[in-house]
MARPA-670875 format. One record per residue: z, y negated, x of N, C-alpha, C in turn; residue in one letter. Coordinates in pm, whole numbers, padded with zeros to 5 digits, always signed. Layout:
N
ZYXZYXZYXA
...
//
This chain:
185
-00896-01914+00902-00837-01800+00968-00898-01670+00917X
-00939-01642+00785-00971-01508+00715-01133-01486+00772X
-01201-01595+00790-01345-01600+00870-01345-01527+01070X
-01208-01580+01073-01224-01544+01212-01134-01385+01251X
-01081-01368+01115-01047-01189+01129-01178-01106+01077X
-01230-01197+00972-01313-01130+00987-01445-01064+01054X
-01486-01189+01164-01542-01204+01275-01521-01083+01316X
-01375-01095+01364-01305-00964+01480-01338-00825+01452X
-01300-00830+01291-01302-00675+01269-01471-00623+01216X
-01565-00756+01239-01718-00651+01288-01733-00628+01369X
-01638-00692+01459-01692-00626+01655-01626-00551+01636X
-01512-00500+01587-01405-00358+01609-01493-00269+01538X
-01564-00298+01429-01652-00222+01392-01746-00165+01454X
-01838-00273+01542-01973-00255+01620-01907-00170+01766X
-01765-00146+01791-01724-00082+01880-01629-00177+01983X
-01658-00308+01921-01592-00396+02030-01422-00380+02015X
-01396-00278+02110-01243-00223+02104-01144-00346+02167X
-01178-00418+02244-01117-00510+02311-01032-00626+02222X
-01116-00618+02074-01076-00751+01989-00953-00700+01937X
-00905-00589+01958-00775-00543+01873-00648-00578+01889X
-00631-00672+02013-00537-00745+02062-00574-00919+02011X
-00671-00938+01960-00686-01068+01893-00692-01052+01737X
-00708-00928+01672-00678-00961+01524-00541-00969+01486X
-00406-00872+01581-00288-00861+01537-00221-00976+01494X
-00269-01084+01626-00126-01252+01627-00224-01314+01480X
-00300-01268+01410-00384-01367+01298-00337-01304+01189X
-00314-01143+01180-00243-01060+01061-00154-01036+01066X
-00041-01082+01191+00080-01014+01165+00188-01040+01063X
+00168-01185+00997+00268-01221+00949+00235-01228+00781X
+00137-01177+00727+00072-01087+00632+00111-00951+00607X
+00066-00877+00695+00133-00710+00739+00276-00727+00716X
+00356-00792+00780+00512-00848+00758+00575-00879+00594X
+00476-00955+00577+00495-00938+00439+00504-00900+00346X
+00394-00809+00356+00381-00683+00284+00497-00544+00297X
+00546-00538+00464+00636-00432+00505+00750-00480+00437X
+00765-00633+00439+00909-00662+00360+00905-00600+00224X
+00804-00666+00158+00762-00615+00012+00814-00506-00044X
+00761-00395+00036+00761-00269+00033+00907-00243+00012X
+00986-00252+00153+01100-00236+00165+01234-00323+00143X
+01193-00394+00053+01228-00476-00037+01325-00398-00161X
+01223-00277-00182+01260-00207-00310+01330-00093-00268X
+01300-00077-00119+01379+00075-00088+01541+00050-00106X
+01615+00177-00102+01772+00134-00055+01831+00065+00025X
+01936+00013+00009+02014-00039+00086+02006-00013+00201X
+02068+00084+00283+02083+00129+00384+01963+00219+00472X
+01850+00172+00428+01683+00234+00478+01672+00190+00670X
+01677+00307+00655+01664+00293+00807+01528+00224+00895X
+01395+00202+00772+01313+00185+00870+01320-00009+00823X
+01263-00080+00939+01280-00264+00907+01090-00276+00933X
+01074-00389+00893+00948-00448+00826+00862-00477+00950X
+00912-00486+01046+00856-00516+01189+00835-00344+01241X
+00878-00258+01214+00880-00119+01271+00745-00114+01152X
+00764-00100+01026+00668-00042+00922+00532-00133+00966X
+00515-00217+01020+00391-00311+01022+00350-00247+01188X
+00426-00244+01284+00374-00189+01420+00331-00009+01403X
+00379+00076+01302+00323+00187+01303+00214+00162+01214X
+00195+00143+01132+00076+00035+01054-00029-00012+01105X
-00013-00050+01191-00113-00129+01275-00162-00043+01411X
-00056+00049+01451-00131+00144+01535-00193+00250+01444X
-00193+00271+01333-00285+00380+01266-00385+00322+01226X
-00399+00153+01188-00522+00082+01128-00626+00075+01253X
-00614+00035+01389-00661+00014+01486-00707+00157+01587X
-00671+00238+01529-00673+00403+01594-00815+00441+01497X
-00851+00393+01397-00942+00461+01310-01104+00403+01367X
-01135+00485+01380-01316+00501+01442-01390+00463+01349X
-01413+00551+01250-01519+00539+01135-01528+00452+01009X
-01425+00327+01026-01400+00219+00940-01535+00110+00972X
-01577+00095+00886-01684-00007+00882-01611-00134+00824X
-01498-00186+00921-01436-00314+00806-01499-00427+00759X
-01538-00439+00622-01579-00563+00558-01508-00695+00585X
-01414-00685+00567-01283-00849+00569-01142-00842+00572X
-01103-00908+00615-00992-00967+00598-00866-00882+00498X
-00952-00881+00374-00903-00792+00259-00875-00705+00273X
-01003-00611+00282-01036-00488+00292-00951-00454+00390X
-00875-00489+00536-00848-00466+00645-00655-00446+00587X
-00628-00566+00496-00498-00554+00447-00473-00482+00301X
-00553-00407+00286-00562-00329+00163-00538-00187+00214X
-00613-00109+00335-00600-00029+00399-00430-00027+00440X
-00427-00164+00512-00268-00175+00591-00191-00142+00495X
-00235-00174+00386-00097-00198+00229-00066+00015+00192X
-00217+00059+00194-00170+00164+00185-00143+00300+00284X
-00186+00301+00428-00137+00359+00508+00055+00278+00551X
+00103+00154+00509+00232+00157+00477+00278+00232+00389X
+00244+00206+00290+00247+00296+00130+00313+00489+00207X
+00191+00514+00276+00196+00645+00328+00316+00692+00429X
+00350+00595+00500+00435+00575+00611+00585+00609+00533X
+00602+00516+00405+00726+00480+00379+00719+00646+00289X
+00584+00709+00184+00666+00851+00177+00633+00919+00227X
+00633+00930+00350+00623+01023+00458+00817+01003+00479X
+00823+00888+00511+01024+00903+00509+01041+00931+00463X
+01020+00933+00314+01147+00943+00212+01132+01085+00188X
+01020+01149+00219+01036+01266+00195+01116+01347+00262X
+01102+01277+00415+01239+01332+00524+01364+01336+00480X
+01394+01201+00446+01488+01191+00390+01556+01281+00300X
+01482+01317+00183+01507+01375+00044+01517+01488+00082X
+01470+01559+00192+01504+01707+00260+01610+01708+00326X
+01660+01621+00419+01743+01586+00463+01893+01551+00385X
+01887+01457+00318+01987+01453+00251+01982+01465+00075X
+01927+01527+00032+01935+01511-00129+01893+01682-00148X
+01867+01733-00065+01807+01877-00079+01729+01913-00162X
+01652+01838-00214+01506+01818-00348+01571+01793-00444X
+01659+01754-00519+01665+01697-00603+01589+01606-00696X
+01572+01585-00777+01497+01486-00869+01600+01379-00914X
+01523+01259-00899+01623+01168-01006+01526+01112-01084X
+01536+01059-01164+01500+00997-01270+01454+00850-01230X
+01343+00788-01282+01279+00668-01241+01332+00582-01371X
+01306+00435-01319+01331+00339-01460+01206+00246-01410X
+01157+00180-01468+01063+00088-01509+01105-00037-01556X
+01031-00158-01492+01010-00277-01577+00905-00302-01687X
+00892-00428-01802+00807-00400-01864+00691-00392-01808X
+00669-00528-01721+00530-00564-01689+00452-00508-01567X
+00559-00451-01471+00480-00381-01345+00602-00300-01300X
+00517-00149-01226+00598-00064-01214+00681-00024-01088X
+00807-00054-01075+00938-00085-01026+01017+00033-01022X
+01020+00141-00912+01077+00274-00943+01264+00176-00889X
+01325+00231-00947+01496+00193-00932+01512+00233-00796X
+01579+00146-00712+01591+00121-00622+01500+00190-00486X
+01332+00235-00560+01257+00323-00470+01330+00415-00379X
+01463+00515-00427+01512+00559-00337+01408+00710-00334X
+01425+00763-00200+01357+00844-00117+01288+00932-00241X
+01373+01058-00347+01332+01085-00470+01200+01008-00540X
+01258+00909-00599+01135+00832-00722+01046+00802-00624X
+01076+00775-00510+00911+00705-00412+00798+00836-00457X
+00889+00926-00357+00775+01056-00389+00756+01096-00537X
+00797+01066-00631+00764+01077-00807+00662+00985-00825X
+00667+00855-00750+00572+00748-00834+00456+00809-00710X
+00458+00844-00554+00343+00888-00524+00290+00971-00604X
+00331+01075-00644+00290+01243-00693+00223+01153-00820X
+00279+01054-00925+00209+01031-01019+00066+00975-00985X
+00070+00857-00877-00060+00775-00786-00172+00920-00773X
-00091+01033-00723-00211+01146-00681-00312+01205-00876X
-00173+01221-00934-00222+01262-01043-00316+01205-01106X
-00314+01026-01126-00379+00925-01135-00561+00925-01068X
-00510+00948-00943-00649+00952-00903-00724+01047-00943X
-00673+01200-00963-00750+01321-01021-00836+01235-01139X
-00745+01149-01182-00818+01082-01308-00930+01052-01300X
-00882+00920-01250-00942+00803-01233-00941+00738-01109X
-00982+00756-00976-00948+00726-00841-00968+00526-00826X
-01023+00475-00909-01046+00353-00946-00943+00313-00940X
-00848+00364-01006-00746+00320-01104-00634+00297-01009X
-00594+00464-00907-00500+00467-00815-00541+00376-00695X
-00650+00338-00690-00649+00233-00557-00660+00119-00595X
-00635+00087-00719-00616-00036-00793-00434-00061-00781X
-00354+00035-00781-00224+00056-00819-00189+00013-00654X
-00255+00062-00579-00211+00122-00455-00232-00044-00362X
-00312-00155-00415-00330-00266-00352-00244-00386-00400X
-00257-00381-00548-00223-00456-00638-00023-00437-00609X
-00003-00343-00657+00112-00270-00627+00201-00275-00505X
+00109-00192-00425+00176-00174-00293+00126-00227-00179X
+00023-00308-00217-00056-00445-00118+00006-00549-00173X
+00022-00577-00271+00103-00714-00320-00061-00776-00286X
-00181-00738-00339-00278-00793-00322-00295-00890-00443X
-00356-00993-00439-00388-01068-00573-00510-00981-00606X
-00527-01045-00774-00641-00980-00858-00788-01036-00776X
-00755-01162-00721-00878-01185-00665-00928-01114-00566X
-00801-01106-00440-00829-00992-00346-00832-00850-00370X
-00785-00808-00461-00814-00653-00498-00925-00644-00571X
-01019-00767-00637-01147-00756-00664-01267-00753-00515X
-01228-00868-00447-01259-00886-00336-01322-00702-00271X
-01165-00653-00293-01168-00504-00173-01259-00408-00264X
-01218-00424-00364-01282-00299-00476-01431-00367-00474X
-01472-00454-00463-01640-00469-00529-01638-00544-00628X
-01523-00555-00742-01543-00583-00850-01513-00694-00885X
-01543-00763-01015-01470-00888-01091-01308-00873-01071X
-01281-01002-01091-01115-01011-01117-01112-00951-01265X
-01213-01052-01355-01154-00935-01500-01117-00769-01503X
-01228-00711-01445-01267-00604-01452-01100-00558-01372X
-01058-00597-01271-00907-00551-01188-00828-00580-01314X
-00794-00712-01363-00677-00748-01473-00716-00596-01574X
-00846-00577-01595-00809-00516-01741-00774-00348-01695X
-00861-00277-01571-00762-00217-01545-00631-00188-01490X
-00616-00307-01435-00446-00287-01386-00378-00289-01517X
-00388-00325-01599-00317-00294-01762-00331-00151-01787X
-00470-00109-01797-00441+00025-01829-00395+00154-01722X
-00382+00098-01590-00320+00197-01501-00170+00177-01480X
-00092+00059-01543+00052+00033-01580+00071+00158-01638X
+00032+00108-01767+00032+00185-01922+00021+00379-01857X
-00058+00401-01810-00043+00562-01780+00053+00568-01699X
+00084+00533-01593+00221+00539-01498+00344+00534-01532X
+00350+00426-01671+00475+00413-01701+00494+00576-01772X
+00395+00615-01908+00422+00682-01930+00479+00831-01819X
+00381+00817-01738+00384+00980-01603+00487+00961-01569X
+00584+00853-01562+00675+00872-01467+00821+00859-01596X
+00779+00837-01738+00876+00851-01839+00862+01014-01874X
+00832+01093-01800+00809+01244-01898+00841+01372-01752X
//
């Protein structure tokens, strides 16, 4: 199946616009997965559902011209973070809407970083840290941003990045390690 999306998305590449109705029924239930993922961690009562986050998702992945898509990966690495974008683009509504800017305070797990109940607040804290991150080290934040918020494996986020799986494991350790701190201070 990952041979024959990937097929698709060099003709979507080479211009063949027509295939964009044959990659969706092969990724949708991937994309789905990921939208659950996501919103998995949001609040309770989140107005947007995993089938809405994957169809606006997928009309912004398929709207883009100048993507030269490599694979399969690469194609759900993008999806992982224009969701990513989608969900604080809400919460920021939200947090204007009902919290009137407020800040709350984030908590953390040891091993990977878990804002408390991603409500509308900490989403946009752990983005704002992802931006700070990249000023860094932009490696690092699109390492966070697949791994993280692709629920990509180390193999596939080596896959998307270019790189070894070691080379992902050892920085996804050290882009934990700065986040936890950015988002403890």
């Amino acid at each position: 199946m990952s041979e024959n999306v990937t097929e698709l998305l060099f003709q979507l590449s080479a211009g063949k616009k027509e295939v964009v109705n044959d990659i969706f029924p092969l990724i949708y239930k991937e994309l789905k997965k990921i939208a659950a993922n996501y919103l998995s961690r949001e609040r309770a009562n989140h107005t947007l559902q995993p089938t809405a986050l994957v169809h606006d998702a997928y009309l912004k992945l398929v709207d883009q011209n100048r993507l030269n898509w490599q694979n399969r990966a690469h194609f759900v690495g993008i999806a992982a973070t224009i969701m990513r974008q989608l969900l604080i683009d809400h919460a920021r509504r939200h947090k204007a809407e009902k919290r009137g800017g407020n800040q709350e305070n984030a908590s953390l797990e040891d091993e990977i970083i878990i804002v408390a109940g991603e409500q509308s607040t900490e989403i946009v804290r752990l983005d704002q840290a992802l931006k700070d991150l990249a000023e860094i080290d932009e490696f690092k934040s699109r390492l966070v941003e697949l791994r993280y918020f692709g629920g990509l494996s180390v193999e596939e986020t080596a896959e998307v990045l270019g790189v070894s799986p070691i080379t992902v494991k050892r920085h996804w350790r050290m882009a934990k390690a700065w986040l936890i701190n950015a988002l403890k201070s």
